[in-house]
N, C-alpha and C positions, 0 to 999 in steps of 0.2 A: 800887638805883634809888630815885629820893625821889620822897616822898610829895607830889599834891597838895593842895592846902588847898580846903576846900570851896567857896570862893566863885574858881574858878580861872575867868580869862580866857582869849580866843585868844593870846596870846602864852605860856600856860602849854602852849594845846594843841600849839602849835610846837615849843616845848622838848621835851616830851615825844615830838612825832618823831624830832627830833635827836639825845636819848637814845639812842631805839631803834635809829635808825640806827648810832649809835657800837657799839653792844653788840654791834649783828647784824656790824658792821668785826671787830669786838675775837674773834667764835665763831669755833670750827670751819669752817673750809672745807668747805660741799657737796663737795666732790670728792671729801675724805674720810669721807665717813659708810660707815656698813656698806651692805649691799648689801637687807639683808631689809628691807621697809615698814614695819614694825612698830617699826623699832630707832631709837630718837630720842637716843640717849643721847649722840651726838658734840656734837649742841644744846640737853643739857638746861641746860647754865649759862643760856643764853637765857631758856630757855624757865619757868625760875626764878625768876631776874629780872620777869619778867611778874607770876609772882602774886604776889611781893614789891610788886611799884608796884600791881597792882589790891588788893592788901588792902588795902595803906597808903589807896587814894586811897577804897574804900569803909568803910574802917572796921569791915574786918571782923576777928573773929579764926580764923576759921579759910578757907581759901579752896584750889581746887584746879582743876588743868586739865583737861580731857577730851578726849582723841581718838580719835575713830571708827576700826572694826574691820569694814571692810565683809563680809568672807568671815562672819561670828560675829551682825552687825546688834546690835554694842555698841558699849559705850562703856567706854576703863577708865583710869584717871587714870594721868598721865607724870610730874606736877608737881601738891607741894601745901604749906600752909602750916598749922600750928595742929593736923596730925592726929600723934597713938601713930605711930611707925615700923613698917611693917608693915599698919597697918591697911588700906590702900586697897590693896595689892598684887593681891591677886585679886579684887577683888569688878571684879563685869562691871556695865554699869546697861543694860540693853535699851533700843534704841531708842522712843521714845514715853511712855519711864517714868520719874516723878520731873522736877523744873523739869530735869535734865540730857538726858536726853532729851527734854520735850517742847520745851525750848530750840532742841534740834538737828534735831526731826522737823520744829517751826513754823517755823523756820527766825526767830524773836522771841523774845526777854529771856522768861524765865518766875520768877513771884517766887510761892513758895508758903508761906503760912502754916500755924503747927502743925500739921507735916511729919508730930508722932508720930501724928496722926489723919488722915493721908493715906496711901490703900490705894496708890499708887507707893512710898512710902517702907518696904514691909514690910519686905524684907529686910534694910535697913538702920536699921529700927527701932530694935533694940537699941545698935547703934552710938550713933545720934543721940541716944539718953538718955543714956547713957555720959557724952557728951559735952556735953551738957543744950545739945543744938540745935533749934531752934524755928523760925527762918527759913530759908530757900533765896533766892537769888537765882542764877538762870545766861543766862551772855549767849553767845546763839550765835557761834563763830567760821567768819563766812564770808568764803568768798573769793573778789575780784573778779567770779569768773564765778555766784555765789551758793552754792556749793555746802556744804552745812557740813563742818568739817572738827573740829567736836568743840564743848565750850563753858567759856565761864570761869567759875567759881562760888564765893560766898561764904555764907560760912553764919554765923548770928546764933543769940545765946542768947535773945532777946526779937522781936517783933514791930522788923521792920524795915523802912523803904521807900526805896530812895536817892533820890538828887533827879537831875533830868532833866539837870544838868552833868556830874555823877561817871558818869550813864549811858552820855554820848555821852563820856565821856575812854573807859570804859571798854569802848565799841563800837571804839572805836579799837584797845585794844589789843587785843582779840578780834581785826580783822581782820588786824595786823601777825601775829597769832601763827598766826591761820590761813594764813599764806602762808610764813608757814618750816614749818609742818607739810607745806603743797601743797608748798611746792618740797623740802624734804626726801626728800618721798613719790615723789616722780615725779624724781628726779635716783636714789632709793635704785630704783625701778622700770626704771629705765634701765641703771644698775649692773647690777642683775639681766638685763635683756631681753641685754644684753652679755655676759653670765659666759655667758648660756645658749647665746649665739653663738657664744661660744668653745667651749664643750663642742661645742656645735653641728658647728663648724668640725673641732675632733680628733676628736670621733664620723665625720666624713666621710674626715676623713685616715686612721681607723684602717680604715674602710669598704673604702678606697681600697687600705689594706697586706693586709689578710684577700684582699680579692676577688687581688691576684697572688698569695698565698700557696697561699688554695684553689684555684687554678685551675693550680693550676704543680704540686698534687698526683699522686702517681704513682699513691696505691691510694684504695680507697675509707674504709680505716680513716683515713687520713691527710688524707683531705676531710673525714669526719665529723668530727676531734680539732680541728680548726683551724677550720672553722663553731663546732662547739659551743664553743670556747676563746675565737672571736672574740668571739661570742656576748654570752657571759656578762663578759667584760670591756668591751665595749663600751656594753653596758645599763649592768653595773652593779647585778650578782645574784648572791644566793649559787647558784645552782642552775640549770644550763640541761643540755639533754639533747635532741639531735637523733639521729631514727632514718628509714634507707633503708627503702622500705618495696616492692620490688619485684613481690610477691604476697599482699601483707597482711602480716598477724605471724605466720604461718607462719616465713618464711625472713628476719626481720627482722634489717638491723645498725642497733646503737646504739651510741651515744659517751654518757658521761655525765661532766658536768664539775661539781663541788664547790667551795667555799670552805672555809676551815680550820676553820669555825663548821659545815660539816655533814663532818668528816673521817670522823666513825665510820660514814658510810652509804657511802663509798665503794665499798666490797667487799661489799655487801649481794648476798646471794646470787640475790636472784629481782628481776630488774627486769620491774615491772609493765605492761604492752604487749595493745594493742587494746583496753581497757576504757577506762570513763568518759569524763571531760571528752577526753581523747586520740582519741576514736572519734569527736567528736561537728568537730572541726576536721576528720579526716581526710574524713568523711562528706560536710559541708559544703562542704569546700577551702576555707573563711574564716577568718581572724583570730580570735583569741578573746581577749577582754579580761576578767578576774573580780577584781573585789575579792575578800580573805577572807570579805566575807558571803555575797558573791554565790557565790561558790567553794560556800561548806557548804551555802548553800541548791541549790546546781544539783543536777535530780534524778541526771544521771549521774556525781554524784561519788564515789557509792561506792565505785566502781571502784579510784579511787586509796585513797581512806580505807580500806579493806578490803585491799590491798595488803600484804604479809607484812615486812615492815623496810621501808617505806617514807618516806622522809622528811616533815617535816612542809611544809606547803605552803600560807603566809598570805598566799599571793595565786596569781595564775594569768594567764602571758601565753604564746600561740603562735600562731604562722603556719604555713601548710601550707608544702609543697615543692610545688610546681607546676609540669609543664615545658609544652616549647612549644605541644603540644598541649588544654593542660587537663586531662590525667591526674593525678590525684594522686601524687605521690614519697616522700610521707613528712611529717614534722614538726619544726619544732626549737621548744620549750618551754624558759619562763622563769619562775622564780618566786626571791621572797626581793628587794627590792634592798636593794642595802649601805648605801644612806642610810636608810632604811625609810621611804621615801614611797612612795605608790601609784602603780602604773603609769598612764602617760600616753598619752593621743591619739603622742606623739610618740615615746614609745617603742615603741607599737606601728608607726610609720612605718619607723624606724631597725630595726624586728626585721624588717617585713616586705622591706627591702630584703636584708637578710644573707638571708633564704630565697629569693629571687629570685636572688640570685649563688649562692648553696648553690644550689639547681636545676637554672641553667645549668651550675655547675660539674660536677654528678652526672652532669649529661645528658652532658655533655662527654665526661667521663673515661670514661662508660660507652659510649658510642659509639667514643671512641680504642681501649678495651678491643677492643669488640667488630672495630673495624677492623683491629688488633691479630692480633687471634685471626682474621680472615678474610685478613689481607694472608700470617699463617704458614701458615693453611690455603694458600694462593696460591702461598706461596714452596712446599709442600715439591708441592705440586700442580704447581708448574711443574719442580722438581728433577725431581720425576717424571715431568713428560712429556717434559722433557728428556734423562733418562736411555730412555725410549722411544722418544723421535725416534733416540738414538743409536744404539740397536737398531735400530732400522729401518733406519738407514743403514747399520752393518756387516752387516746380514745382507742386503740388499742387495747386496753385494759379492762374498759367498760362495753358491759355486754346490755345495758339497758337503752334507751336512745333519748330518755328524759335526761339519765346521769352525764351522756354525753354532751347534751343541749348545757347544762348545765357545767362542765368543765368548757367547752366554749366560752359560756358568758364570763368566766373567771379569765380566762387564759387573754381578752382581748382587753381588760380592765387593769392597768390605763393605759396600755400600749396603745391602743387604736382606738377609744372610746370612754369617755365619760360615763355613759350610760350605756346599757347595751341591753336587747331584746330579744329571744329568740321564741318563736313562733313553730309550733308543727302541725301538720294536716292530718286530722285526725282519722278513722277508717269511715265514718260519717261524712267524711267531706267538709265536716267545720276547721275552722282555723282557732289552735289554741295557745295563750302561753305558755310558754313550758317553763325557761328560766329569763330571769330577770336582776341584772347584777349592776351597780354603779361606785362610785368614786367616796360619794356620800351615800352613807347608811338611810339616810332622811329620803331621796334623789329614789334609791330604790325599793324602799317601801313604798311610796307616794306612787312610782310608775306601774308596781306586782297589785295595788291595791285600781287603778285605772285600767291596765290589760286584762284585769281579773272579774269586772262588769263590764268592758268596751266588748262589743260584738264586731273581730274584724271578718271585712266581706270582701269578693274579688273584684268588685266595684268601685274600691277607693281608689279615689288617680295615685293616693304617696303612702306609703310604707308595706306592712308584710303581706297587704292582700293583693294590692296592685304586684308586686314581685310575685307571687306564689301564681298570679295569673297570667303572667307575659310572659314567666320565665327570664328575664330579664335583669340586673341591676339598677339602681337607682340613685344617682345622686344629688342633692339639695345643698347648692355649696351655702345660700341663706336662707335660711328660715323663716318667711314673714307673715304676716299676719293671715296672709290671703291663703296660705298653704296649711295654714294650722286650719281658717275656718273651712277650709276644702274636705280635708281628714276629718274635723271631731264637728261635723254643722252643729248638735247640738255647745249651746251657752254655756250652760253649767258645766256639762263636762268638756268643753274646751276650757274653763277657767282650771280644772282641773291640772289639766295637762301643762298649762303656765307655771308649776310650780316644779316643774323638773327640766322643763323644754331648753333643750342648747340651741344654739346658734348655728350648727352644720349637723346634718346627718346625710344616712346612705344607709340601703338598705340590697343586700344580696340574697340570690336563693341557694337554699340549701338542697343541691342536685343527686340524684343516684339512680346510674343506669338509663339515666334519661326521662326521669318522674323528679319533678320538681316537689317535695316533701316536706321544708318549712321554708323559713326565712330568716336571715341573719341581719338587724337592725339595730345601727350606731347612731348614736350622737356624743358631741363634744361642744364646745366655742370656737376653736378654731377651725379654720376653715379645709375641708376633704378636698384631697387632691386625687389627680388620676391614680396616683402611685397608691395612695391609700384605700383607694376602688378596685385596683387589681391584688392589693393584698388580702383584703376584705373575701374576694370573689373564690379566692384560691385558698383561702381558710374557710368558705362558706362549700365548698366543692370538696373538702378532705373532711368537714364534716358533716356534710352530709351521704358522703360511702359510708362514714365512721357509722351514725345512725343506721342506716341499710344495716351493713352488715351486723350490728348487734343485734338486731332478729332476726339474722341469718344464723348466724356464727353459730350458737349452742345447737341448733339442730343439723348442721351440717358437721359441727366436729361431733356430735353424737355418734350421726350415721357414717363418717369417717373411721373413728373407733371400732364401732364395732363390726364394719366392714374388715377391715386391718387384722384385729384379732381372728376376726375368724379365719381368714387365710392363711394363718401361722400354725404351726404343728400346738397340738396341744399337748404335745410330751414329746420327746427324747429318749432315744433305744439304749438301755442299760446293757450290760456283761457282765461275765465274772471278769471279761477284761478292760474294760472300759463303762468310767460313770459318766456322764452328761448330765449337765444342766444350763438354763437360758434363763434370760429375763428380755420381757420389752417393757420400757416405761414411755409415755407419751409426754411430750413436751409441755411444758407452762401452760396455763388455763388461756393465757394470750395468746397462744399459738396456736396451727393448723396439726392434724395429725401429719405425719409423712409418711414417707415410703421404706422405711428401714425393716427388712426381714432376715430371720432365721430359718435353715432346713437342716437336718441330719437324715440321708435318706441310706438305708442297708443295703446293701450290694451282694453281689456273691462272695460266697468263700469267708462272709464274716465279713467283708469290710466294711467301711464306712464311708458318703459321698457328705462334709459339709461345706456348708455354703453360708456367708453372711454378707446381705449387700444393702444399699441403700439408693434407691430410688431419688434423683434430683426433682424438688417437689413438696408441694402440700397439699393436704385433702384427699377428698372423696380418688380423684382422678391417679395421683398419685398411689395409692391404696391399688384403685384399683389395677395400674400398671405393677406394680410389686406382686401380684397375685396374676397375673399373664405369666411374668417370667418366673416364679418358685413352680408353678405348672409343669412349666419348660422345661425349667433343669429337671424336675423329676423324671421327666421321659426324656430327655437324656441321659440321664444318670442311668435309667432303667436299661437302655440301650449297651451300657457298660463302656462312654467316651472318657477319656481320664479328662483331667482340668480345662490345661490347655484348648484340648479341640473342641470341650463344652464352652470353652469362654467365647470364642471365634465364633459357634453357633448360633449363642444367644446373642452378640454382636449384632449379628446380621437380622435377627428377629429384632431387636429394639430397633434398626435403622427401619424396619419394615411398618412401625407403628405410623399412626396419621399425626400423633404430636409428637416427637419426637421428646423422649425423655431422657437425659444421660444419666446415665448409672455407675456407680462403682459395685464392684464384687471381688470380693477373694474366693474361691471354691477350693476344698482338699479332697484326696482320698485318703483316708487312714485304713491301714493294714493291722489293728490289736494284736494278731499272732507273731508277726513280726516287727512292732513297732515301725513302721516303713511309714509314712507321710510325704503327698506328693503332691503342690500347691500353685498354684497358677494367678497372679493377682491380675484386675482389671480396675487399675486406677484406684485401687483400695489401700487404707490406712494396714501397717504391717503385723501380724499376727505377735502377741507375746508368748515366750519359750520359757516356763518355768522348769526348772531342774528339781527332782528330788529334793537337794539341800534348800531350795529357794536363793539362787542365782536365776535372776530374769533378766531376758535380753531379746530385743525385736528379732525374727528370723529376717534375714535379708531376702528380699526379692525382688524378681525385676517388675516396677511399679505397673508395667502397661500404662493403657491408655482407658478413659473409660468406656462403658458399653456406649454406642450410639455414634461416637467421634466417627467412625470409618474409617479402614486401612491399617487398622490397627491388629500388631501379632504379640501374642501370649504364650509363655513361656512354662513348662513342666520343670517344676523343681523340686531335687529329694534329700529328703531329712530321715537319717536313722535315729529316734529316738530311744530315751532309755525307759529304763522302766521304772514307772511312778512320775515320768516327769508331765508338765499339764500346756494342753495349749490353749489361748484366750484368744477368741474373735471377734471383733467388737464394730462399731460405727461412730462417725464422728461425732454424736450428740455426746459418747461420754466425756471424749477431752477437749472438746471445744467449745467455748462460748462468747459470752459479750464480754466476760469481766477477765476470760482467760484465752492465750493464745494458745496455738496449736501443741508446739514446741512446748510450753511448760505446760500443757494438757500430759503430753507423752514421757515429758521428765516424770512428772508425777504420778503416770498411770504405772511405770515402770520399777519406781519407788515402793508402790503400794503390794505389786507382785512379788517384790523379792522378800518372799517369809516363805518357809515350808507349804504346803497346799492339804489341808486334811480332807477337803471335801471338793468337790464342783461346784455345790451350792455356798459352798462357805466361801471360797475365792468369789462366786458372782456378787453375793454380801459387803465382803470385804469391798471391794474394786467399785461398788454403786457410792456405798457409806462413805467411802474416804473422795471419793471427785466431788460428788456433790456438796457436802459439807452442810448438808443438812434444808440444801434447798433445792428444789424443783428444779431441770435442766430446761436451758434454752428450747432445745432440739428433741424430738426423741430418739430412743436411743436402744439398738438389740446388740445382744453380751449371750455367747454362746462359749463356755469352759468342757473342757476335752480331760479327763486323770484318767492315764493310765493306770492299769495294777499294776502293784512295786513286784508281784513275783511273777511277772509276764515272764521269766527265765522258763517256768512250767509249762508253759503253755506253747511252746516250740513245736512244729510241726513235729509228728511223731517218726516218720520216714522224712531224711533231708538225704539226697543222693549228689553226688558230685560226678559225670561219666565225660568219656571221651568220645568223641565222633568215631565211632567204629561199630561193624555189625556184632558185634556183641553184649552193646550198650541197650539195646533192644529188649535181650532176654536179660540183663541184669537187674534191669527197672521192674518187669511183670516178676520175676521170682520176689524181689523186696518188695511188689505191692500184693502179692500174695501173702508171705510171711506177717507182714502185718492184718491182712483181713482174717487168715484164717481158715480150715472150713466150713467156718459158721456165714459165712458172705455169701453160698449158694452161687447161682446163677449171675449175679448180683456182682459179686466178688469176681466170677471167673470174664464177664462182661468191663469193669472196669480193667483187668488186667487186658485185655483185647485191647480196649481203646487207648491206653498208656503205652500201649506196644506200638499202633499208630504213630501217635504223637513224637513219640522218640523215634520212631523212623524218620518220620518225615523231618524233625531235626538231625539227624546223621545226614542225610539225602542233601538236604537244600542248602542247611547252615554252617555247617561243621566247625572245629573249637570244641569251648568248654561247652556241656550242657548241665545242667542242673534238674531236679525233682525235688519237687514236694508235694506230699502228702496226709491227708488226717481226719480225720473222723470227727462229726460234731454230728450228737444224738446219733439218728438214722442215718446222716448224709457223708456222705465221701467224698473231700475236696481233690481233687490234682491238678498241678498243673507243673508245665516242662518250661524252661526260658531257655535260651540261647540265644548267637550274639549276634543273630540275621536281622535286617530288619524287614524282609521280606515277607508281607502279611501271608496266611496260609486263604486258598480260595477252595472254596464250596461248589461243588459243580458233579454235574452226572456225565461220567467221560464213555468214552467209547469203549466198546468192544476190544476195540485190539490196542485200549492204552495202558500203559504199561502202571502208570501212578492215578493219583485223583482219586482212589477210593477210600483214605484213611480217613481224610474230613467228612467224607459224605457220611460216615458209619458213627464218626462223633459226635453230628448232626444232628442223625436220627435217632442214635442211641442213646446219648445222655440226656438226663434233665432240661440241665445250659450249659452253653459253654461261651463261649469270649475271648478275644486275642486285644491286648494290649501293648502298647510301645513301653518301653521300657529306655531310661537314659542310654544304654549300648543294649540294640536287641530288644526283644518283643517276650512276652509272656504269654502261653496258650491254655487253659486253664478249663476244666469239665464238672459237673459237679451230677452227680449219680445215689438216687435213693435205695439204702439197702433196707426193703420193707421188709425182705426174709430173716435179717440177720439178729 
């Protein structure tokens, strides 16, 4: 760069931009510089140049640059002229010290005179003699925004002052040069804020590959190796070391992970756990940050220092393990980086997120673990109750207690037993084999051929007699010599028994009722655990009910049976207008009988009360509740209560029993003369409506509730039916069982009814044959079919009267129930007319509206009865002297046969029935 002349114009100071600008064209590209603040050296050719043109233009001989060291609060030269090579390389000048600093602190030119008598220049005393410098002159380099960014300086061997031109050239180049230092500075800042982005960015990516690696871990060493591995490669350490911490450092796992710089601590034998800076994170559950000072100064660092081979450790970073609760998990620990700078704000960000996924991961695995270990508890939990339901069911089946004994020995072979033994007490009090099943063919010959001479007593300390006498189980997790000669003292036949003997057994009693009855005795080689003793116990406990009850069972369902049966109607009342017929069938030979019954009980005037219900229940107890209540309703029914008020009676009679048994029932009354049907259900399945043509359809009703619940109300419901069509009563045995549900129980009951109906008995046929499919039902099961006659059209009351509430309704009624008796009715005849004349009075009187009559004759007997649309019952009563009413009923009372008043959906029905013996 050339010099300019002292006495330089503005056209010199122009050139001189121009210059600069070519030079700064001609450097280094900013884009390429290095990335550290510090590094100027892509622009020193520049920045050379510089003090080349400011020597020249002050005349100096020696001249140099200076740029600020903010982190340091120095100044140290990049660029110089006239100085030894080497010389300015370290020397630092503190801010405010020397015209170079206090150029750069005042932020103005500073010119200092005999430098070697100025307390700034100490350190550099010696130099400036060397160099026989006497003046300073430095000119701050600032930039646009004021800021100094270092300063330019010339130094003289004599008193020197520039002049106020070469000043302002030389403020010039100050500032040009302070702005390739600023943009240098902060384009090299920028490089950097980016490098760190980048690390930044792969630090996340690798974040991102750890967190599926840990978490896709199977065990917990392989969670700790791949944290702690992440770890430390992700920082950027020589050293990191993550430990589970489940119950402190008792039961502690640790992972420790090295660089090739610490190989020889690898297999250091004592890793140092719960002590020092280590306890003080776990303590806290916080972060911990330590320099190496801060490190040796912490009082709890001895812990590590004092540590027996433990590595050395020039800094100290950790984060706890924290799960989702806030319990502490453990730690994973960082020291050494491989750059050797100290750890960061943002390293510790980057660690605390790896111990937050480490964490979640632990918590994970250790939860999978533990669901793990409860889903096999679960699985062999259900194998096993599996294997116990299927005892239940085969012993179920068997009614003998040897055939029982022996589906045991089968069912435990080789689930739970190698060999296995089952022992029962005889009605002698001896102890006998019963079954004897093993693995090998050989194993259980050999063992039925030694039970089958071995005399067991209640004396022996081990197997089925010592059980059979304590009542107690028994288990022998090893079998040794002393225990076999304990059981078999005799030689020979202990030699015997060496030819089958395993290595564990156990032996249970087979209990029922509180009578210990056999014994259930395993062996295997592997060794019985408690779980294998409680399963044992509780298959030795369900078979030995199973036993009991097979010598119970046939005599109780005997007397079950035929208790049942005989409580049930042994027929069914025929018509010319109505057939009936019933079935009861009793459940599987496996089963108990129940409670399911049938009644059709007559009524007056020809009706019909049935009933079909089922008793919740098995057995004798059951039976015999189903025979309390068919009782009941009969003397209800007798009484003439229609459905509804009978269901609510018997209600109250099942809550009144000392075991309370719930019951379902539907009851109707059928009317044949009138096809009229009027049905009340209590919690019972819904009656099927066959039509003449054979369209079947459930009748709707309101289901109630069953007998026994309480609070529960029952509803009267009416069906005019036609004639010929049939109705089916049935219980849940027919459409319910184990292989079929309810719902296609009732599709297909409903299926099976839709054909014409030729018979009662032929629909009960039909409807058994097609549900069951040719096997035995679960449940048992009563089927009560209702066919009307198809010309029921005949059989219409013969007097049907339609009258209005007026006093002439009175004599309308006795003249039409005369005309029809006749004078053949006698006294007979002229007394039902009396009492019909009542009856319609007291409906004009009380009810008024429509009234109705009916009447008819069946053989001797003379039905009537008056309805209207009161619902106010008629009362019985011997009135006074001077009352005016109350004597129609009385004379009904006395006079007729029977008589009854009934609710009716609108209105009540009054009804008499009177024998014409003369007629």
């Amino acid at each position: 760069m050339t010099s300019l002349p002292p006495t330089a114009t503005a056209a010199d100071l122009a050139r001189v931009q121009v210059q600069l600008a070519t030079a700064a064209a001609d450097a280094t590209p900013l884009a390429e510089l290095d990335v550290t603040a510090r590094d100027l050296t892509r622009v020193q050719p520049l920045l050379d140049q510089v003090i080349e043109a400011v020597a020249g233009l002050l005349d100096a001989p020696r001249a140099a640059m200076w740029v600020t060291d903010p982190s340091t609060q120095t100044l140290y030269a990049v660029s110089w002229r006239g100085f030894p090579d080497g010389a300015l390389d370290e020397l630092r000048v503190p801010y405010g010290v020397g015209s170079v600093g206090r150029a750069t602190t005042e932020r103005s030119p500073a010119l200092v005179h005999e430098i070697l008598d100025d307390a700034g220049f100490a350190p550099v005393r010696g130099l400036a003699a060397d160099l026989h410098i006497a003046t300073a002159f430095s000119m701050p380099m600032l930039t646009l925004a004021g800021e100094a960014m270092g300063a330019l300086s010339c130094y003289y061997p004599a008193r020197t002052e520039p002049g106020e031109r070469e000043i302002g050239l030389v403020e010039l180049y100050a500032r040009q040069a302070a702005e390739m230092v600023e943009r240098a500075r902060m384009h090299a800042e920028a490089r950097m804020l980016a490098e760190r982005e980048r690390q930044r960015a792969g630090q996340l990516r690798a974040l991102a590959s750890a967190a599926l690696q840990v978490s896709a871990s199977e065990t917990l060493d392989d969670l700790l190796r791949l944290g702690t591995e992440s770890a430390r490669a992700i920082v950027g350490t020589h050293q990191a070391v993550t430990s589970r911490l489940p119950h402190g450092w008792t039961d502690a796992t640790t992972y420790v992970s090295l660089s090739e710089e610490y190989a020889q601590w690898r297999d250091y034998a004592e890793v140092p756990q719960g002590r020092g800076v280590l306890e003080c994170v776990i303590r806290e559950n916080k972060p911990l940050r330590l320099t190496g000072e801060e490190l040796r100064a912490h009082p709890e660092f001895r812990g590590l220092r004092d540590a027996p081979g433990h590595p050395p450790m020039p800094d100290y970073l950790a984060a706890p393990l924290i799960g989702r609760s806030g319990v502490n998990l453990g730690l994973v620990q960082l020291s050494h980086k491989t750059d050797g700078s100290a750890f960061t704000a943002e390293d510790e960000a980057i660690l605390v997120q790896l111990a937050q996924m480490a964490s979640s991961a632990v918590e994970g695995l250790e939860a999978l673990t533990r669901e793990r270990a409860a889903r096999r508890d679960a699985e062999l939990a259900a194998a096993a109750q599996a294997a116990l339901s299927q005892a239940s069911a085969a012993f179920a089946e068997l009614l003998d207690p040897v055939e029982v004994a022996r589906a045991l020995a089968h069912l435990v072979v080789p689930r739970l037993a190698e060999i296995v033994t089952v022992h029962l007490v005889e009605d002698s009090g001896d102890i006998e084999v019963a079954a004897v099943h093993a693995v090998d063919p050989l194993h259980a010959t050999q063992a039925r051929e030694f039970f089958t001479g071995f005399r067991t007593t209640l004396d022996q300390p081990y197997g089925a007699g010592h059980v059979v006498r304590n009542g107690e189980p028994q288990l022998v997790g090893a079998v040794s010599d002393d225990v076999v000669a304990a059981m078999v003292p005799d030689a020979d036949e202990r030699a015997a028994v060496y030819g089958f003997l395993r290595s564990s057994c156990l032996s249970v009693p087979l209990v029922a009722r509180g009578r210990t009855i056999g014994a259930l005795s395993l062996a295997r080689d592997e060794e019985y655990t408690g779980r294998d003793l409680a399963y044992a116990v509780d298959l030795g406990r369900r078979a030995g009910l199973a036993m009991d009850n097979a010598s119970r069972f046939a005599f109780e369902r005997g007397l079950a049976d035929a208790l049942q049966r005989s409580l049930l109607p042994r027929s069914t009342p025929d018509s010319v207008l109505l057939t009936t017929a019933s079935r009861y069938l009793p459940g599987a030979a496996g089963t108990q009988i129940g409670g399911d019954w049938y009644d059709v009980i007559e009524m007056s005037r020809g009706r019909l009360m049935v009933v079909v219900g089922d008793v919740m229940g098995r057995g004798v107890q059951a039976a015999a509740v189903m025979g309390q209540l068919r009782a009941t309703v009969r003397a209800y029914a007798i009484e003439g209560h229609g459905p509804a008020a009978l269901l609510a009676r018997l209600d109250r009679v099942v809550q009144s029993l000392d075991d309370v048994n719930f019951t379902t029932c539907v009851v109707g009354v059928l009317d044949p003369s009138t096809r009229n049907l009027c049905l009340a259900s209590a919690g019972h399945l819904l009656p099927v409506l066959i039509s003449p043509d054979g369209e079947a359809e459930f009748l709707e009703l309101d289901p109630g509730l069953p007998l026994g619940v309480g609070e529960a109300e029952f509803v009267d419901q009416w069906f005019d039916l036609e004639a010929g069509a049939t109705v089916l009563l049935y219980t849940d045995g027919l459409v319910e069982g184990r292989e079929r549900s309810l719902d296609e129980g009732m599709d297909r009951l409903r299926a099976l009814c839709s054909a014409p109906v030729r018979s009662a008995d032929e629909l009960c046929d039909r409807v058994l044959g097609g549900m069951s499919d040719g096997a035995v039902a679960d449940d048992d099961t009563a089927l009560l079919a209702l066919l009307l006659d198809e010309s029921g059209a005949a059989h219409a009351p013969p007097l049907l009267l339609e009258l209005a509430a007026s006093a002439e309704s009175a004599g309308a009624a006795r003249e039409a129930l005369c005309g029809l008796l006749g004078g053949e009715a006698g006294e007979e005849g002229e007394l039902a007319c009396l009492l019909l004349t009542e009856l319609v009075t007291n409906a004009v009187r009380y009810a008024g509206g429509q009234i109705s009559v009916r009447a008819g004759v069946r053989s001797d007997l003379l039905l009537v009865e008056v309805r209207d649309a009161s619902e106010r019952m008629p009362v019985v009563g011997d009135p006074s002297p001077d009352a005016e009413g109350g004597r129609g009923m009385l004379l009904v009372d006395r006079l007729s046969d029977r008589w009854g008043v009934e609710p009716l959906p609108v209105g009540k029905r009054v009804w008499f029935e009177l024998s014409l013996r003369s007629a």
